[in-house]
ROTORLO-210123 format. One line per 5 residues: for each residue y, x, z of C-alpha. Coordinates in Angstrom, 3 decimals. Layout:
BEGIN
Y/X/Z | ... .
***
This chain:
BEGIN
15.211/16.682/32.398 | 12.456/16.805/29.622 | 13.739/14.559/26.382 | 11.917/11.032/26.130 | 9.457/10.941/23.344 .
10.140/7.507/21.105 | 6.577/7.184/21.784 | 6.880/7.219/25.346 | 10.164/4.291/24.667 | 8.855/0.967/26.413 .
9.486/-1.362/23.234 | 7.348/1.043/21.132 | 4.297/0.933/23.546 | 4.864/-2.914/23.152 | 4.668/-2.808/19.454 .
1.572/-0.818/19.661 | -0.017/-2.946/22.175 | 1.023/-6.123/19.794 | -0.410/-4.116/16.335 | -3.624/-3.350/18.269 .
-3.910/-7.476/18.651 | -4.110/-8.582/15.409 | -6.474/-9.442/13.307 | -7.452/-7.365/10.010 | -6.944/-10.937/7.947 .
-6.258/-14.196/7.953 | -3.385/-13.417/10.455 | -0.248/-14.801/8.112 | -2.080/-17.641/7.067 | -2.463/-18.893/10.755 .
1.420/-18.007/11.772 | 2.645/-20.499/8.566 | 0.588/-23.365/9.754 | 1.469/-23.068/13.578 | 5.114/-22.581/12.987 .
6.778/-24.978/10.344 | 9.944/-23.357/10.121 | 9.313/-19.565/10.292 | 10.230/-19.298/6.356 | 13.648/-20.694/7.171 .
13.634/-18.219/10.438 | 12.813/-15.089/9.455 | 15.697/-14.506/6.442 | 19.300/-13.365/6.464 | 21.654/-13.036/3.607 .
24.718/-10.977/3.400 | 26.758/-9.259/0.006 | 24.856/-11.471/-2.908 | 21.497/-10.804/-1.534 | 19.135/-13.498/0.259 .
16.690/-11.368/2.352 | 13.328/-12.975/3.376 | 10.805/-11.296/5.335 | 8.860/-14.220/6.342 | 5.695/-12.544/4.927 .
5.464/-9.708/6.933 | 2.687/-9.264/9.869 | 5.283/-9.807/12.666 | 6.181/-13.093/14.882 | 9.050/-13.916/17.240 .
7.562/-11.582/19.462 | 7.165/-8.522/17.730 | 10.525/-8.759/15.954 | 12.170/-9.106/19.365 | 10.551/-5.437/20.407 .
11.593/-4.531/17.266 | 15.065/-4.944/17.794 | 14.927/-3.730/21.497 | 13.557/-0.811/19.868 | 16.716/-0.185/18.006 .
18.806/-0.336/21.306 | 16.863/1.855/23.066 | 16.876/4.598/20.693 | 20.158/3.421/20.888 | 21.115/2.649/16.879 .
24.535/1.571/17.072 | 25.746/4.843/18.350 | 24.232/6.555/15.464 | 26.226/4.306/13.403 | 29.268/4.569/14.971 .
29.160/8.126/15.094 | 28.250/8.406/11.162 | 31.284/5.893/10.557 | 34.005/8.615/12.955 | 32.405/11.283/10.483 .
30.811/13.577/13.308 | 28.405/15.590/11.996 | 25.245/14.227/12.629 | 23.641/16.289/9.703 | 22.939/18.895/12.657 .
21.150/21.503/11.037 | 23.977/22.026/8.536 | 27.113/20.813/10.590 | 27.818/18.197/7.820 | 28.937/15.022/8.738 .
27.686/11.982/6.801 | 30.238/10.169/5.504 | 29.379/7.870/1.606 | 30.372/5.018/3.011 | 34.191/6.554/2.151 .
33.602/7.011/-1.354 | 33.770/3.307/-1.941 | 36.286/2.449/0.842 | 39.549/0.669/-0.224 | 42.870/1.866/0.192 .
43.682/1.490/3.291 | 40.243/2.150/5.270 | 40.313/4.854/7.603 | 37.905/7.313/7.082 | 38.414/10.850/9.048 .
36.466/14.371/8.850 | 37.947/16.665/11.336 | 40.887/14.471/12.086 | 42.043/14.067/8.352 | 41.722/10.736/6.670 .
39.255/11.372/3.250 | 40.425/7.993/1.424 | 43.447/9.420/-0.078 | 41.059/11.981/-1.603 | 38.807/9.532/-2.885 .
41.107/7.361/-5.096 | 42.845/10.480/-6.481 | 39.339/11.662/-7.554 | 38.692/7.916/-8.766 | 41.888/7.689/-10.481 .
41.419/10.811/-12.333 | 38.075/9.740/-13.499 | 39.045/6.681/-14.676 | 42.033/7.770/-16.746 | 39.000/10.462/-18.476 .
36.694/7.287/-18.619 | 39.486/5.311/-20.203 | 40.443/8.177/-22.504 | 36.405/8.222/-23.903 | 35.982/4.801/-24.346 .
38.928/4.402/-26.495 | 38.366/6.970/-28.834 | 41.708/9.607/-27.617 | 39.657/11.867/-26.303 | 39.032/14.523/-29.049 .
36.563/16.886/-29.654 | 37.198/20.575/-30.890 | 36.982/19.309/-34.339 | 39.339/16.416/-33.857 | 36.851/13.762/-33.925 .
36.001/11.181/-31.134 | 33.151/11.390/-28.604 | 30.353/9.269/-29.719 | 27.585/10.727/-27.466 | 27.562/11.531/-23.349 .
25.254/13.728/-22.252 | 24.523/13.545/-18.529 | 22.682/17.273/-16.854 | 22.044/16.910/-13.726 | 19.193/17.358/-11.311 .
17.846/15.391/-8.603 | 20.977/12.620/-6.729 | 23.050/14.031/-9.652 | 20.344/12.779/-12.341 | 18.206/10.236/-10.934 .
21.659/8.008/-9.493 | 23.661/8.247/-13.026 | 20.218/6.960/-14.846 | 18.957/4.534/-12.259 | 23.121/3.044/-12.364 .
23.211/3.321/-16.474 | 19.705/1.455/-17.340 | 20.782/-1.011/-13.729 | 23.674/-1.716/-15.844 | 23.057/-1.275/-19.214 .
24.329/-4.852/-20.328 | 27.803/-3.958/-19.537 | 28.131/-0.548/-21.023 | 30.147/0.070/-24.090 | 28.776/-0.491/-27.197 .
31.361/2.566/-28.750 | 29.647/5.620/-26.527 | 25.706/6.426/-26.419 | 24.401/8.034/-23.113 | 21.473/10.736/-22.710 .
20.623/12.586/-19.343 | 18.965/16.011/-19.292 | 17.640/16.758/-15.628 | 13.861/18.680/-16.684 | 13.726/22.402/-17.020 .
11.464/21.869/-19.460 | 12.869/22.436/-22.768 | 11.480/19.790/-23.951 | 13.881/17.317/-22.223 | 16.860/19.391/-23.624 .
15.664/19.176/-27.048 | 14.695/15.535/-26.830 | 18.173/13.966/-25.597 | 20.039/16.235/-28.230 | 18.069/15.157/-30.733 .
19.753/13.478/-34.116 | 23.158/14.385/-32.162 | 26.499/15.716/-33.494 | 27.908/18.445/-31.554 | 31.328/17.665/-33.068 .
30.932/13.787/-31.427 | 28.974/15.207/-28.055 | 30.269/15.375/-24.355 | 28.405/17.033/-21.810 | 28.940/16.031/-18.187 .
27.436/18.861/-16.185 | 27.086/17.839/-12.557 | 26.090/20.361/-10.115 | 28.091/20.482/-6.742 | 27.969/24.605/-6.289 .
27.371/25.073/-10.573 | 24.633/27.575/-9.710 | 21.667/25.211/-9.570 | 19.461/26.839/-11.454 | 17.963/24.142/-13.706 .
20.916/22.736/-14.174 | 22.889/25.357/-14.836 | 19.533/26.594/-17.506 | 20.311/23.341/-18.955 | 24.239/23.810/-19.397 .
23.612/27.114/-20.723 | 21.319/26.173/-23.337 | 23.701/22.882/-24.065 | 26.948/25.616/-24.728 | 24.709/27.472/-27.180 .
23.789/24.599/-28.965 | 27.858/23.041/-29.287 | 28.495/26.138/-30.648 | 26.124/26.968/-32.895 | 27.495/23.864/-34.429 .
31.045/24.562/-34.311 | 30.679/27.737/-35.719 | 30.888/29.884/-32.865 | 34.497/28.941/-31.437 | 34.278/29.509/-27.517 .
37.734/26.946/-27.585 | 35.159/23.887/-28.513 | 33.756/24.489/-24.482 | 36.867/23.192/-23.198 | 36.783/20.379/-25.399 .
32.965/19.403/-25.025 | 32.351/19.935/-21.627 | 33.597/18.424/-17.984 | 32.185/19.531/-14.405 | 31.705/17.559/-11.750 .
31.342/20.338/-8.955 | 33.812/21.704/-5.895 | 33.403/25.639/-7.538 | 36.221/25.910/-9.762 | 35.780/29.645/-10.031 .
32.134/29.455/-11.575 | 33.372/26.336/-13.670 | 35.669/28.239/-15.536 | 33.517/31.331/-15.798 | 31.796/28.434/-17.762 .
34.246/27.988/-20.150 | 35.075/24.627/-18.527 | 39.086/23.824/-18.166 | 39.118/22.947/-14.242 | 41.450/20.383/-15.401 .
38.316/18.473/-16.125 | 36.830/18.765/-13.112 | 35.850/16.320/-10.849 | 35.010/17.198/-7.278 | 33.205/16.155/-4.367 .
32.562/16.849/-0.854 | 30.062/18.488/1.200 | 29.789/15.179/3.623 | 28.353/13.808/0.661 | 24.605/14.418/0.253 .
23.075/14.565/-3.387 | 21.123/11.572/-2.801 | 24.142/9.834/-1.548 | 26.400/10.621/-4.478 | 25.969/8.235/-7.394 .
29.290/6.384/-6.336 | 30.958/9.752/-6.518 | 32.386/11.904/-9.430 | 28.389/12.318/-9.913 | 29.104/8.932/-11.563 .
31.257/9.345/-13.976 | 28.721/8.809/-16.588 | 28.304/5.534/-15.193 | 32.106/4.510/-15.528 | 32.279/5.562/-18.654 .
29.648/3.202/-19.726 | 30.410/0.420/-17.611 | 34.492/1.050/-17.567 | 36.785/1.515/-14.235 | 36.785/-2.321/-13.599 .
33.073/-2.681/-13.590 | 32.577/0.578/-11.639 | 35.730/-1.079/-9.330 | 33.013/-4.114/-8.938 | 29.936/-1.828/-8.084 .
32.144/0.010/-5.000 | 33.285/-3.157/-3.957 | 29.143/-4.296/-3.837 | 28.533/-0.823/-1.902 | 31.660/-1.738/0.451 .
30.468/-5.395/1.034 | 27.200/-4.272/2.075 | 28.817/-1.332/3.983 | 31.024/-3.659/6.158 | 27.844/-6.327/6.807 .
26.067/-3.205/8.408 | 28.524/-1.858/10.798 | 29.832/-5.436/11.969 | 26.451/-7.857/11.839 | 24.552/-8.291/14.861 .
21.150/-6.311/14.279 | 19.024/-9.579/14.109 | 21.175/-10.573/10.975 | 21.657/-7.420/9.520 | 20.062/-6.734/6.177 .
19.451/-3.036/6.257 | 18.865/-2.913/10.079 | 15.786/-5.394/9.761 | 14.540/-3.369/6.614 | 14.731/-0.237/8.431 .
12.665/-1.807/11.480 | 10.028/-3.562/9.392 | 9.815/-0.233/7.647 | 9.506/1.684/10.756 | 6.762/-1.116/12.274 .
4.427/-1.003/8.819 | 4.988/2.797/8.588 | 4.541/4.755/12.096 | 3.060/0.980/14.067 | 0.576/-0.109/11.772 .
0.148/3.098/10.303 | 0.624/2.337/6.363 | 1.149/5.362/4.577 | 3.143/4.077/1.346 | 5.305/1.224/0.642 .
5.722/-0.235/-3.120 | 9.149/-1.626/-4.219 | 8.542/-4.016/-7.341 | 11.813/-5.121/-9.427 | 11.053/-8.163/-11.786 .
13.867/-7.154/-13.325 | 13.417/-5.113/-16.457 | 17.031/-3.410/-15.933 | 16.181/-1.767/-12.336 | 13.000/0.290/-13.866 .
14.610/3.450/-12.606 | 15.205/1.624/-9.002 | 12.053/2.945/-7.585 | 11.995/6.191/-8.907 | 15.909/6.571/-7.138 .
14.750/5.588/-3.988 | 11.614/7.780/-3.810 | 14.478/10.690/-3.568 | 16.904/8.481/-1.361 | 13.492/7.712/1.183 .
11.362/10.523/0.571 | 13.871/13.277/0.486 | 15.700/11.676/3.179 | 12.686/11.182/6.196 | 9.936/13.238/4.958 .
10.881/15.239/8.240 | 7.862/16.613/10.532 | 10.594/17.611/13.209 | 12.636/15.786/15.859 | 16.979/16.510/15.846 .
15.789/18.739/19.031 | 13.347/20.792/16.709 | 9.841/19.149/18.554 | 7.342/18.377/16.236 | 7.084/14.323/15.635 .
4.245/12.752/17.280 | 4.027/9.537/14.694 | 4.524/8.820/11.068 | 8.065/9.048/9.364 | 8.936/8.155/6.140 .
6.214/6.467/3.460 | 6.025/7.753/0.289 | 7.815/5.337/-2.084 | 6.411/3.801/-5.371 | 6.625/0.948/-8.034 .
7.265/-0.378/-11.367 | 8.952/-3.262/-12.839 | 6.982/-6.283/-12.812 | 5.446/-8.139/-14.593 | 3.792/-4.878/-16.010 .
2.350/-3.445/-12.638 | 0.368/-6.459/-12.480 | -1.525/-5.310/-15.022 | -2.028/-1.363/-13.846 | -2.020/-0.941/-10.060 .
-1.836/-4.634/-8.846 | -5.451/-4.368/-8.206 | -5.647/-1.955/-5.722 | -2.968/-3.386/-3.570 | -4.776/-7.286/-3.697 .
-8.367/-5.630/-2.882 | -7.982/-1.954/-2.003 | -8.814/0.127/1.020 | -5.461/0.740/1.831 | -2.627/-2.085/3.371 .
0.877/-1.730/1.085 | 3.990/-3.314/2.318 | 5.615/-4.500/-0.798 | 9.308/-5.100/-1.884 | 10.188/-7.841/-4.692 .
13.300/-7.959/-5.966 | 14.530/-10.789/-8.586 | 17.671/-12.130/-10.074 | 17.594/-15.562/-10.172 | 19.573/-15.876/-13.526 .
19.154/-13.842/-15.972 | 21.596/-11.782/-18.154 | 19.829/-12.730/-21.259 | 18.836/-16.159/-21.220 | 15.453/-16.352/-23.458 .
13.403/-19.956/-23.474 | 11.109/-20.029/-20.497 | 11.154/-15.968/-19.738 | 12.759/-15.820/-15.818 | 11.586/-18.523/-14.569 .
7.883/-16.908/-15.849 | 9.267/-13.798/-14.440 | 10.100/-15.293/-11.111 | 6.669/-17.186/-10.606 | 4.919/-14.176/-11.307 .
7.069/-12.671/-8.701 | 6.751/-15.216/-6.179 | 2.986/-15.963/-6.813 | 2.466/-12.101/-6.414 | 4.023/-12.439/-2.998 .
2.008/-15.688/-2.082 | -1.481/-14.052/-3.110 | -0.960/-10.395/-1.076 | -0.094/-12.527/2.173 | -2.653/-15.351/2.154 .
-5.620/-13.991/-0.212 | -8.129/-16.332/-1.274 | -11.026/-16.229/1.736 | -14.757/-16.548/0.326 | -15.066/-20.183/1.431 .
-12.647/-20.838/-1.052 | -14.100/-18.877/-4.018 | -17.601/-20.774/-3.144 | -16.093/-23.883/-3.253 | -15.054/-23.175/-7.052 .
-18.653/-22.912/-7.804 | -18.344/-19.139/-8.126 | -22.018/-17.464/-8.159 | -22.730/-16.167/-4.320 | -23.239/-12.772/-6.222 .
-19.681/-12.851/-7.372 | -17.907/-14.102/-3.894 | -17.188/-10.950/-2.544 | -15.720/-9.642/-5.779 | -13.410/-12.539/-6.219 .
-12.765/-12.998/-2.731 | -8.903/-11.564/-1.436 | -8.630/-10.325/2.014 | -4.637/-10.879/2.029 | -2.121/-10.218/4.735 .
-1.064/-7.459/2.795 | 3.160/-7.920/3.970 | 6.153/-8.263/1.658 | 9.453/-8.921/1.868 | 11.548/-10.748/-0.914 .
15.128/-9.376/-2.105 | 16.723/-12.567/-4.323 | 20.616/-12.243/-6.080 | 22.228/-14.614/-8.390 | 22.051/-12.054/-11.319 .
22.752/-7.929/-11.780 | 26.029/-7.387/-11.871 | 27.703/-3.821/-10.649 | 28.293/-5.626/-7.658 | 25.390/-6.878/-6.574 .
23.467/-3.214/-7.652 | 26.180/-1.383/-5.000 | 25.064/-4.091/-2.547 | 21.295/-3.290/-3.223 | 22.257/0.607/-3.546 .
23.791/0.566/-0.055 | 21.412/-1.758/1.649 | 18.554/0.659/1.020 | 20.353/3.726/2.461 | 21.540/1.782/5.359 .
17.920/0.788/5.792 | 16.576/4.989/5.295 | 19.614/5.271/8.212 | 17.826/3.220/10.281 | 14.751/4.271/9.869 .
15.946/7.782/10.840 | 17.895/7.169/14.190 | 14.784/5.439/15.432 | 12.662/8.390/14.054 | 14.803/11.012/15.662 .
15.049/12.596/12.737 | 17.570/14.481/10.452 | 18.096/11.790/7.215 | 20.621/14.432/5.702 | 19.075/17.561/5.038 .
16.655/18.975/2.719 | 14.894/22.097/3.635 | 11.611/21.011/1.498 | 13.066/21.991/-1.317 | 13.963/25.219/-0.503 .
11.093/27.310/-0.397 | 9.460/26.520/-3.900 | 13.112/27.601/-5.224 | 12.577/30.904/-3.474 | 9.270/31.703/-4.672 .
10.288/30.750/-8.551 | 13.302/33.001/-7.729 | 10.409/35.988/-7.823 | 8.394/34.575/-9.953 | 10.115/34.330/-12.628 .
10.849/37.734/-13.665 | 7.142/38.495/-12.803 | 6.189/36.309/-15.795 | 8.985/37.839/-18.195 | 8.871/41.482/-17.348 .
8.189/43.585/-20.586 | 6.012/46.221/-17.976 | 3.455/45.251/-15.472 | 5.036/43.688/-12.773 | 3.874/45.033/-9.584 .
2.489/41.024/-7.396 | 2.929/40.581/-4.392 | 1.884/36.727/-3.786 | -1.854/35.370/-2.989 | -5.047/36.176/-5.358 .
-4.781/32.790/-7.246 | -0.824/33.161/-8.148 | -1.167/36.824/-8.826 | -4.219/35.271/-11.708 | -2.508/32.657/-12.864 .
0.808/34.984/-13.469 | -1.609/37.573/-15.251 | -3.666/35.076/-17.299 | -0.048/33.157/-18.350 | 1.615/36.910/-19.356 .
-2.043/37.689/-21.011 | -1.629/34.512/-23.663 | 1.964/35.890/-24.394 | 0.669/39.025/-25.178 | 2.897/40.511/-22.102 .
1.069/43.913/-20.287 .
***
């Protein structure tokens, strides 16, 4: 029997047949008058977070096809089969288990029959007795002298999760240790974040799961030469300068790393997935073990809410669908996430990996090309400072952008009149995209008829609208954990694999024979298309290479 297409599904031909109804405008502004208490309806709240999606293009109606598409691709079997630990990463046997890395003592978590949480807390223990040892000064460096400076190398879910978490949480970090992350190849980014530093006072934390990947491991190399160029040469000062987070104790110690300061992880944890990990131990040494205690317990909260709440109340379940519906339905090909909050400016560059990497798939679990969009690509900035770059496009552009706002309601420095300025940018922002400003209205302002159409906003543009009280570690696991719940969800009604990453592969292959082409001290004999081979001869002709 031939597999049944999710385009062939019966709720997704009603979705269609609903998207091809509505009107290019004016649509939201209708549904608000006719129905009084859809702003109240269309919200749910769960771990700290008030979710309200009242200004998205969807009614009663669609929303219900929606969520009958979830059962009939048949969603909570996907999640119940992640949660058991089978390995639905198919194409690499894996099985897809973060949600153990913050469960408590006591949670059963299983891979192959043997419960991981024991594993986790040792790991967690360990780190925090390091952390503890850093932030107190008793950790000594080669020369006797306290670490005053971590430095974080890393690479994609082991750079872009420890800097996202350490700018998210910023106000509670120690005011005793500075942090720096090093994630570019380019040397420039080495030389930057080592800059004005004392190798006597530096730590490196060098996070890199097989300690082969190549940039990082370019980076760590380059790091080693520099500690001991200033501690006069003294191969001991590696042990003392230096901790792995990694599972290859063999290569970590070829290193010069004591694998008594390493921190492992597992290979059910994806990269992407990993910032509540050892990947984060960065993160609780600036924020401490009880704050990083707080931020798994946010992650668990949210965790819990999405395996037990019914799927019309579920945060990241609705996210996922409304994603799905403006993505693949209504055929927008990017969605914008917009924090007016100055400390999640690394958000949206963390979940371009977390989305992008996770379902930019062209392929089906069978292998059968898809036959609809997947995953958007992923952008934003904090506000209020987008407002005055790209704003423009999304209020009168070609192009319809789902937004995502999300705002603390109390600050964590209380300045005069500065959130609640924040917040009605943030929620006039919100207002404008969905209801616009039609021509009639401009007119009526006296505007010159030359001028209407400039002035005029076509709006239904949809948006959704994350609140919380304030960021705490807490409330950032919550937000962490809602928006991979919500890439989950988007997957399982995809089809696709969320877990792997073959993308990434085959540009590492080519630089693999590459590189030597450019370094060679003879002609290298190329091999690779007419405009690389030129580009490779023109580079080794400015270096003065034959």
């Amino acid at each position: 029997m031939p597999t049944i297409r999710l385009t062939d599904l019966p709720a997704w031909r009603a979705l269609e047949a609903r998207r091809r109804t509505l009107p290019p405008r004016g649509w939201l502004r209708g549904q608000f008058t006719a129905d009084p208490g859809r702003a109240e309806r269309f919200t749910a709240e769960a771990a700290g977070l008030f979710f309200d999606f009242s200004k998205q293009r969807i009614d009663d109606g669609i929303l219900r096809d929606l969520l009958d598409l979830a059962e009939q691709v048949r969603l909570r079997d996907r999640i119940e089969a992640m949660l058991r630990g089978e390995r639905i990463n198919a194409t690499e046997q894996r099985p897809v288990l973060h949600v153990a890395l913050r469960a408590a003592k006591g949670d059963a978590y299983a891979v192959d029959g043997v419960d991981v949480v024991a594993e986790v807390h040792e790991v967690l223990g360990r780190m925090a007795r390091f952390a503890e040892a850093i932030r107190a000064g008793t950790w000594l460096g080669h020369g006797g002298r306290p670490i005053r400076t971590v430095v974080n190398i890393g690479i994609g879910g082991s750079d872009l999760g420890p800097v996202m978490a350490f700018e998210a949480l910023r106000h509670y970090a120690t005011p005793a240790v500075g942090f720096r992350f090093v994630s570019n190849v380019d040397g420039t980014d080495f030389a930057e974040a080592v800059a004005g530093l004392d190798p006597a006072e530096t730590l490196f934390v060098v996070s890199s799961k097989t300690f082969t990947t190549q940039e990082t491991m370019a980076n760590a190399t380059t790091a080693r030469d520099w500690l001991l160029a200033g501690c006069g040469g003294d191969a001991a000062a590696v042990a003392r300068h230096f901790v792995a987070v990694s599972t290859n104790a063999a290569e970590v110690a070829r290193f010069g790393i004591d694998t008594a300061n390493m921190f492992g992880f597992w290979d059910w944890v994806g990269g992407r997935y990993s910032m509540d990990s050892a990947i984060g131990l960065s993160t609780m040494i600036a924020i401490g073990p009880e704050h990083f205690a707080a931020l798994l317990a946010g992650f668990r909260e949210m965790d819990l809410h999405f395996r037990d709440a019914p799927f019309d109340r579920n945060l990241p379940v609705l996210h996922g669908l409304l994603v799905v519906w403006n993505a693949s339905i209504c055929l927008a090909p990017t969605m914008a996430v917009l924090p007016y909050d100055q400390y999640l400016k690394r958000f949206p560059a963390y979940l371009q990996q977390l989305s992008m990497e996770s379902n930019g798939k062209r392929v089906c679990l069978d292998g059968t090309l898809v036959d609809h969009p997947t995953g958007p690509v992923v952008w934003g900035e904090p506000g209020t400072n987008g407002q005055h770059s790209f704003y423009q496009l999304i209020h009168q552009g070609t192009q319809r952008i789902p937004c995502d706002f999300l705002g603390a309601i109390h600050p964590l420095h209380a300045l005069g009149r500065h959130q609640s300025m924040l917040l009605a940018n943030m929620l006039a922002q919100a207002e404008a995209l969905a209801f616009g400003k039609t021509a009639e209205e401009v007119s009526a302002e006296g505007t010159a008829a030359r001028l209407v159409p400039h002035r005029e906003f076509p709006g239904d543009i949809p948006s959704s609208t994350i609140l919380y009280d304030r960021l705490t570690p807490a409330t950032l696991g919550a937000l962490v954990a809602f928006y991979e719940h919500s890439v989950f969800t988007q997957g399982a009604v995809w089809g696709i694999n969320s877990f792997d990453q073959w993308g990434v592969e085959l540009g590492k292959v080519l630089a693999g024979r590459i590189l030597p082409e450019l370094d060679s001290p003879s002609p290298p004999a190329l091999d690779h298309d007419a405009s690389t081979n030129a580009l490779i001869r023109r580079i080794r002709s400015a270096r003065n290479l034959p």
